[in-house]
Every structure is written in structure tokens, then in C-alpha cells.
N, CA, C and O atoms as a printed pandas DataFrame, in Angstrom:
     atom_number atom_name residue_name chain_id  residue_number  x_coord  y_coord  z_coord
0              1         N          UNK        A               1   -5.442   11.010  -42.708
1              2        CA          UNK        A               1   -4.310   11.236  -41.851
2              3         C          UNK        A               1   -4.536   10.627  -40.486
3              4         O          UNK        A               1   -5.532   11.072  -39.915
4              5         N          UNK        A               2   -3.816    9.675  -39.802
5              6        CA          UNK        A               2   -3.913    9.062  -38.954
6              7         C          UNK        A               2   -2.589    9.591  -38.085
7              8         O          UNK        A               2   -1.422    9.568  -38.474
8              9         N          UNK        A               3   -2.969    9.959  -37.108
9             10        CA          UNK        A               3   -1.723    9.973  -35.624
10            11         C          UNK        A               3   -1.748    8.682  -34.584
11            12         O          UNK        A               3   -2.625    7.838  -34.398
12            13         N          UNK        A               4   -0.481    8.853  -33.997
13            14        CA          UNK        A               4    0.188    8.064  -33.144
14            15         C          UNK        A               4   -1.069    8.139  -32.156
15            16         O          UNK        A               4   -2.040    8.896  -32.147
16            17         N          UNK        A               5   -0.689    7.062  -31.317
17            18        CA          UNK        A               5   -1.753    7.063  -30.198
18            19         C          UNK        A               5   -1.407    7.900  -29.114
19            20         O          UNK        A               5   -2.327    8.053  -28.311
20            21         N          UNK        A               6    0.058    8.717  -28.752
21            22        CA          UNK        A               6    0.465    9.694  -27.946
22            23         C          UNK        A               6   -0.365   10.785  -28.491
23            24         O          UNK        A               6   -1.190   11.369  -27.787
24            25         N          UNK        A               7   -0.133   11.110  -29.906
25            26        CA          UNK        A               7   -0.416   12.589  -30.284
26            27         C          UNK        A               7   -1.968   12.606  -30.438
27            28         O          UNK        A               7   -2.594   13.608  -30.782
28            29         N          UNK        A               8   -2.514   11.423  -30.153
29            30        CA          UNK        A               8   -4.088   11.657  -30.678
30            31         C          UNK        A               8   -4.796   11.907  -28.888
31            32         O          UNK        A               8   -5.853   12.452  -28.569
32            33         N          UNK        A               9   -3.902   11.373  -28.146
33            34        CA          UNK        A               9   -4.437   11.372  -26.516
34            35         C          UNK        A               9   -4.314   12.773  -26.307
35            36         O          UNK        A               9   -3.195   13.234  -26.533
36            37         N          UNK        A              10   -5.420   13.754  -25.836
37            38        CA          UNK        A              10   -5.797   14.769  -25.383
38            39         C          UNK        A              10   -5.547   14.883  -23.975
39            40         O          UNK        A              10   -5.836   13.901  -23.292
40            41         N          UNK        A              11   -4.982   16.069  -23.312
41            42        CA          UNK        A              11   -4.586   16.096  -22.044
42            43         C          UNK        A              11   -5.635   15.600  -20.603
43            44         O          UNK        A              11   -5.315   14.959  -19.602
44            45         N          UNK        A              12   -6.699   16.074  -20.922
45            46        CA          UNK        A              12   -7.814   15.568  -20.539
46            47         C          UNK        A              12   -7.738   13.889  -21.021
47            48         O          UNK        A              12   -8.597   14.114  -21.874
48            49         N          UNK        A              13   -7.530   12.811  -21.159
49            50        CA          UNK        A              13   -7.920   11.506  -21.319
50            51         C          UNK        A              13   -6.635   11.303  -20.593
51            52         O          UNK        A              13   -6.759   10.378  -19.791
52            53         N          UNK        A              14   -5.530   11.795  -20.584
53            54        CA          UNK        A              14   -3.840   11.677  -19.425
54            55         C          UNK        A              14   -4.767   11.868  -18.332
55            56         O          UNK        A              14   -4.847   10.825  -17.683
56            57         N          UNK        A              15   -5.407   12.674  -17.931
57            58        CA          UNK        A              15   -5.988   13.092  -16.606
58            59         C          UNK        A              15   -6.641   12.074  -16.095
59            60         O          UNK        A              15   -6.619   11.490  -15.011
60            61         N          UNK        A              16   -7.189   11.977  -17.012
61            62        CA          UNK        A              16   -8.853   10.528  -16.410
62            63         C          UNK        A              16   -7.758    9.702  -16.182
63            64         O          UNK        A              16   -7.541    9.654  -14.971
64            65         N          UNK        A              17   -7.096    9.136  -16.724
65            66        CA          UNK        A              17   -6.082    7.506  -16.851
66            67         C          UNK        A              17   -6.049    7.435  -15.628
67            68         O          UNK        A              17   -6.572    6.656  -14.831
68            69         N          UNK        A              18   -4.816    9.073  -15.416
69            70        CA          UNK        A              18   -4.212    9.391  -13.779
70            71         C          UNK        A              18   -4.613    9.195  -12.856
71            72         O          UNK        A              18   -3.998    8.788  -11.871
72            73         N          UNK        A              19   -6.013    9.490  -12.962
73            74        CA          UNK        A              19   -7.171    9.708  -11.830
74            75         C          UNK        A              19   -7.513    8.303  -11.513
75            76         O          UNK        A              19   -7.592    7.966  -10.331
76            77         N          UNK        A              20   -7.792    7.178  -12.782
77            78        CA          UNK        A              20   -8.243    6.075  -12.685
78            79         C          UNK        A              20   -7.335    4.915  -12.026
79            80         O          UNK        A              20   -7.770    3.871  -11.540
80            81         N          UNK        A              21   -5.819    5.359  -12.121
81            82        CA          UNK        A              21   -5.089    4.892  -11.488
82            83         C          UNK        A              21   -5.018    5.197   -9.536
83            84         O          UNK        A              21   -4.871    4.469   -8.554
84            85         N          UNK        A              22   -5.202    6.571   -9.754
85            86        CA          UNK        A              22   -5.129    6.784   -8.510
86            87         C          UNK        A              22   -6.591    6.347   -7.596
87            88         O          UNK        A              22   -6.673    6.382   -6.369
88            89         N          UNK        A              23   -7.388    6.048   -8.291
89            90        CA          UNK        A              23   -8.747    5.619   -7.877
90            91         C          UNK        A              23   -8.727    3.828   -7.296
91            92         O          UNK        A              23   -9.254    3.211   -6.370
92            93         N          UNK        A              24   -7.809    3.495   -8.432
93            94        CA          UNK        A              24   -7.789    1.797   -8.188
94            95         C          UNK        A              24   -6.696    1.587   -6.867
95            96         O          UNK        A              24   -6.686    0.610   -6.118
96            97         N          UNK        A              25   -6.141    2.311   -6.824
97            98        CA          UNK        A              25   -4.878    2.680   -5.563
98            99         C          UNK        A              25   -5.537    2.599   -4.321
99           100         O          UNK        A              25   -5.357    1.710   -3.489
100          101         N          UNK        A              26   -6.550    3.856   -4.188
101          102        CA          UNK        A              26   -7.201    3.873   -3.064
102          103         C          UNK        A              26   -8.158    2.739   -3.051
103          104         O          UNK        A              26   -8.232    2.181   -1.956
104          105         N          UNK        A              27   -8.992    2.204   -4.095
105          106        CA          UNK        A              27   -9.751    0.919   -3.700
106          107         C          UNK        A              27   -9.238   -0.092   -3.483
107          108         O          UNK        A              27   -9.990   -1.003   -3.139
108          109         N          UNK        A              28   -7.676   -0.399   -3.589
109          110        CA          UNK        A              28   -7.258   -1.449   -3.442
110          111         C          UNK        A              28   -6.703   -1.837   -1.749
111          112         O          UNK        A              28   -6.722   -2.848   -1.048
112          113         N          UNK        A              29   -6.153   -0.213   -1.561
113          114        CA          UNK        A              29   -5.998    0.097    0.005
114          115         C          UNK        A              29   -7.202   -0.223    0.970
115          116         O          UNK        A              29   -7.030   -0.857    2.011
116          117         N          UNK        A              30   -8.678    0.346    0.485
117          118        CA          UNK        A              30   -9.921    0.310    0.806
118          119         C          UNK        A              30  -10.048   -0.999    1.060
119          120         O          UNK        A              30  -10.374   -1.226    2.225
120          121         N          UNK        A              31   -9.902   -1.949    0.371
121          122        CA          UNK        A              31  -10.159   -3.622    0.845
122          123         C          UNK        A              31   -9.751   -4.065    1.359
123          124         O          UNK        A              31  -10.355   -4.791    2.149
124          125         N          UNK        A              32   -7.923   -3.971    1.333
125          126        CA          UNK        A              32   -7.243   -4.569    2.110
126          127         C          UNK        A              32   -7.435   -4.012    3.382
127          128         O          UNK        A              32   -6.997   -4.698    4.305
128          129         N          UNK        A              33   -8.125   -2.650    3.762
129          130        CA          UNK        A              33   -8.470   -2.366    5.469
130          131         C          UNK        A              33   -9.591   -2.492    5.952
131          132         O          UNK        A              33   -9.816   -2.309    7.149
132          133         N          UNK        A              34  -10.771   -2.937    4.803
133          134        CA          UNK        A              34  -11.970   -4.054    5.443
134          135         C          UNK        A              34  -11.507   -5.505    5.682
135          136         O          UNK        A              34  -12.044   -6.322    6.430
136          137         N          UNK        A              35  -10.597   -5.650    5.043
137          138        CA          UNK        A              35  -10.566   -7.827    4.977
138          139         C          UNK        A              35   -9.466   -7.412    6.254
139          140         O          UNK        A              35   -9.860   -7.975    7.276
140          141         N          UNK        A              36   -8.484   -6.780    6.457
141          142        CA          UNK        A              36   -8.128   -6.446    8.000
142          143         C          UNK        A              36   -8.685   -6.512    8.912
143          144         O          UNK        A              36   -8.500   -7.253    9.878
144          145         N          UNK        A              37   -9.587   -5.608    8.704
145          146        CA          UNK        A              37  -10.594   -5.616   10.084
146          147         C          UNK        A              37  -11.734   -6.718   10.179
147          148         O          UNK        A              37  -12.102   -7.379   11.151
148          149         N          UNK        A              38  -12.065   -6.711    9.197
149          150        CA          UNK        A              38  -13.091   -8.506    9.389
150          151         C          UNK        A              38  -12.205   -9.167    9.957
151          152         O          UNK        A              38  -12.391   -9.375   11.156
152          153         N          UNK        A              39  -10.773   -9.803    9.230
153          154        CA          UNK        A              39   -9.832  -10.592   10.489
154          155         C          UNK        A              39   -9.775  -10.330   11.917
155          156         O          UNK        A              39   -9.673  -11.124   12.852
156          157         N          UNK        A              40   -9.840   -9.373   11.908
157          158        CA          UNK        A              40   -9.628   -8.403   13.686
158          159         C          UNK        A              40  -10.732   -8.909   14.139
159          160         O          UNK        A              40  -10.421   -9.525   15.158
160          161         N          UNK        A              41  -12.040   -9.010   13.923
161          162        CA          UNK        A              41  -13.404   -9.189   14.403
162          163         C          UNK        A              41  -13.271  -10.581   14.294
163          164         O          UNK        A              41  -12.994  -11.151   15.349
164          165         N          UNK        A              42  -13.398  -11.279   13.289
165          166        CA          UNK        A              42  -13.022  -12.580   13.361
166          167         C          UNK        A              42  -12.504  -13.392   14.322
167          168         O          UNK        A              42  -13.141  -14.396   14.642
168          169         N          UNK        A              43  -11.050  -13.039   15.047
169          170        CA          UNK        A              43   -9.959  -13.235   15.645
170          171         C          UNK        A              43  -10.490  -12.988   17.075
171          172         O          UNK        A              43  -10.029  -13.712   17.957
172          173         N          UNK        A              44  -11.757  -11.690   17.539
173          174        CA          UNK        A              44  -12.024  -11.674   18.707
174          175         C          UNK        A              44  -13.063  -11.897   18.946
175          176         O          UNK        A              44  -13.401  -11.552   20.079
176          177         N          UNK        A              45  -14.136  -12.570   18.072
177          178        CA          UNK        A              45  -15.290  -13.621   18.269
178          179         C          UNK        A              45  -14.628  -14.705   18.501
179          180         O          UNK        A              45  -15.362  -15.411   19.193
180          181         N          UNK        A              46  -13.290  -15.417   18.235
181          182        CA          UNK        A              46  -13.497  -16.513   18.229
182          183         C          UNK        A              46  -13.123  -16.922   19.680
183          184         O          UNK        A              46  -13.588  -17.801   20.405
184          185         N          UNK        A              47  -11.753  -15.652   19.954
185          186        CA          UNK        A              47  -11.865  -15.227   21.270
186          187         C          UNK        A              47  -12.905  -15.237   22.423
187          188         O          UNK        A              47  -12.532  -15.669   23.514
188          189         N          UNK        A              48  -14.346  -14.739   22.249
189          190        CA          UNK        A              48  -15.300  -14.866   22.787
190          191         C          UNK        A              48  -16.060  -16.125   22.814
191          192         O          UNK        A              48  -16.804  -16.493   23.724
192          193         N          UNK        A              49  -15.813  -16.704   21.793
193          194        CA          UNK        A              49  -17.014  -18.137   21.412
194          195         C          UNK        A              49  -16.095  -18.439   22.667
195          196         O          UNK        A              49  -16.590  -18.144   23.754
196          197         N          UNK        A              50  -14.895  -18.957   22.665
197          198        CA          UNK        A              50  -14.200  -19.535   23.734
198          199         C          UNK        A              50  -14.390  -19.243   25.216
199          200         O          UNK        A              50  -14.239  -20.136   26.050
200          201         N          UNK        A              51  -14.620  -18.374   25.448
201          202        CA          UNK        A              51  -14.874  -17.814   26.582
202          203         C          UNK        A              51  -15.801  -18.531   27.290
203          204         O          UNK        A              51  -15.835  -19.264   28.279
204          205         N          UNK        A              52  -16.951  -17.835   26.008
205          206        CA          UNK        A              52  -18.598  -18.517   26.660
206          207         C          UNK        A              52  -18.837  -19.982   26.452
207          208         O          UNK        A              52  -19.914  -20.483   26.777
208          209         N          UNK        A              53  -17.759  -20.765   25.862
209          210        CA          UNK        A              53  -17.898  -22.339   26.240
210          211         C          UNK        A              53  -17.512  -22.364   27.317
211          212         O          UNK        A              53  -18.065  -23.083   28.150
212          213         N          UNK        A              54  -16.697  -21.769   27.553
213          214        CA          UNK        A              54  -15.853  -22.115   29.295
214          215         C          UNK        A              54  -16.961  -21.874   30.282
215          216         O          UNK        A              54  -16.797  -22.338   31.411
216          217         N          UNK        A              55  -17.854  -21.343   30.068
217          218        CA          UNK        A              55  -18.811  -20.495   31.353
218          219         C          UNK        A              55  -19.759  -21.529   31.588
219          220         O          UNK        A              55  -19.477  -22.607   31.063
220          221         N          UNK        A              56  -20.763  -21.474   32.215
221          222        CA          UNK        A              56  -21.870  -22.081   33.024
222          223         C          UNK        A              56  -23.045  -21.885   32.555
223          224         O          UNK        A              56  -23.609  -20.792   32.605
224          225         N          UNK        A              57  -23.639  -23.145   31.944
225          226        CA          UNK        A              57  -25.155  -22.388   31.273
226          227         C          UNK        A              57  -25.724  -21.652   32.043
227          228         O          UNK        A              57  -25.980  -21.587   33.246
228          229         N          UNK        A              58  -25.914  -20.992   30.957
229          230        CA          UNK        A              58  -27.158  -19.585   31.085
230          231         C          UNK        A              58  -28.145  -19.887   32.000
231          232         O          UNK        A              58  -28.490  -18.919   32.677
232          233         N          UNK        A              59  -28.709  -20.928   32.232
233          234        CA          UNK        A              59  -29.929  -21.596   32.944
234          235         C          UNK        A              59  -29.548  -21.518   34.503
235          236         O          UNK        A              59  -30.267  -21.036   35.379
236          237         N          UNK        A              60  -28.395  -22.034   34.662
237          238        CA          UNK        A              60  -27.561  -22.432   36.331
238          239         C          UNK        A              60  -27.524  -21.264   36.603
239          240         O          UNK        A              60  -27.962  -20.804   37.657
240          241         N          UNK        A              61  -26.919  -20.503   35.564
241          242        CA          UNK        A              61  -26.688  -19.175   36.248
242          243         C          UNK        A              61  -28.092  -18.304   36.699
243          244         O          UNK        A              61  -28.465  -17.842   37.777
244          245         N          UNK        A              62  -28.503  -18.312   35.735
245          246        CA          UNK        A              62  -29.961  -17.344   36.244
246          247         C          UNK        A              62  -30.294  -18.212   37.091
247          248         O          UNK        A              62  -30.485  -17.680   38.184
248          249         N          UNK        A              63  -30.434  -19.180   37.097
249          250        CA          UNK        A              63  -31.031  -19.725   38.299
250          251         C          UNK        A              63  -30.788  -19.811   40.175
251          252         O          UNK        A              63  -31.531  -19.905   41.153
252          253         N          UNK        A              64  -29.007  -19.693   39.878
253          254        CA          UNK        A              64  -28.520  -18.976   41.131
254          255         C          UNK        A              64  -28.416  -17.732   41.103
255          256         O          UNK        A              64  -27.666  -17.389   42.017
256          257         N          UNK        A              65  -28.924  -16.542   40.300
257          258        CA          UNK        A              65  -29.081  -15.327   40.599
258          259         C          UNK        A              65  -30.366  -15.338   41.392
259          260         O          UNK        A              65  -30.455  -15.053   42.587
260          261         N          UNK        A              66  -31.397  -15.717   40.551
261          262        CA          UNK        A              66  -32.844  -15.816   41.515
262          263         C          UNK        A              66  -32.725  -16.030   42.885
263          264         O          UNK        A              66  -33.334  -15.464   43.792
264          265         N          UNK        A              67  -31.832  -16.952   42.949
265          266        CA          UNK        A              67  -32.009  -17.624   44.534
266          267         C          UNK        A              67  -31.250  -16.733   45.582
267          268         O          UNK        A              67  -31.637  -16.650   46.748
268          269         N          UNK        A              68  -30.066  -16.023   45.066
269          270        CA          UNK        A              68  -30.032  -15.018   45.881
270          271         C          UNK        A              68  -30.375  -13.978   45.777
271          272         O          UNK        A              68  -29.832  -13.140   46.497
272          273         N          UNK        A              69  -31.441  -13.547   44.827
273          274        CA          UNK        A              69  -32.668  -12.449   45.436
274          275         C          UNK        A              69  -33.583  -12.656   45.859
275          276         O          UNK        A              69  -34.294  -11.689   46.134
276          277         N          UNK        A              70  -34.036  -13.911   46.123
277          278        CA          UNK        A              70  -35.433  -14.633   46.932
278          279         C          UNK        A              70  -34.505  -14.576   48.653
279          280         O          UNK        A              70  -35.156  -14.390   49.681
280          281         N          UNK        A              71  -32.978  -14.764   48.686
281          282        CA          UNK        A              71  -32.563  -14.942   50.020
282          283         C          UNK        A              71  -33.059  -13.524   50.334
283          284         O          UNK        A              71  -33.901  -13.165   51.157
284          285         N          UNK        A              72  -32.292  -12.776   49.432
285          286        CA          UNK        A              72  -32.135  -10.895   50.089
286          287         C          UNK        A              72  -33.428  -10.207   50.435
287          288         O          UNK        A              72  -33.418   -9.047   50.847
């Protein structure tokens, strides 16, 4: 005697499915708000790389800090 694949599914294996659905739901949400935020970080390093090209080597600068604490 063979049953349908409804009548042979036990309420418990509906549950797991449910669960497994609702599991892939939240992991799918879960990624899409890391690969968000990597963009976000992304977006304000590159922000920064820019910055610190604009600036004055590191060298000039320390080097006129020294000189006005050797003045002071």
C-alpha cells in the first residue's frame, strides 16, 4: 500500500520545510545586509584614499611638526 506524498508527509516534516523556508529568508536578508555594508565601507575608504592623496607626505609633515617643537 503506497500513499500520496501529502498523506505520507507527517506534521513534523510541514514544520521542518516551514522552518527551512523561514531560515533561507533570514539568510538571504543576512547577506544582502553584509554586501550593504561592505559597500558602505567600501564607498568611505575610497572616500578616504582620496583625501590622503590630497594631503602632504607624511615626511614634510612630521618634519614641520619637529621644527615647531625645536622653535617652542
Amino acid at each position: 500500500m503506497e500513499s500520496s506524498g501529502s498523506e505520507s508527509e507527517s506534521p513534523m516534516t510541514h514544520r521542518v520545510q516551514s522552518l527551512s523556508a523561514t531560515t533561507d529568508t533570514r539568510g538571504k536578508h543576512r547577506i544582502q545586509a553584509e554586501l550593504k555594508r561592505l559597500e558602505q565601507e567600501a564607498r568611505f575608504l575610497m572616500e578616504e584614499l582620496g583625501q590622503l592623496e590630497g594631503m602632504d607626505k607624511a615626511s614634510a609633515s612630521c618634519k614641520e611638526m619637529l621644527r615647531q617643537r625645536i622653535r617652542d
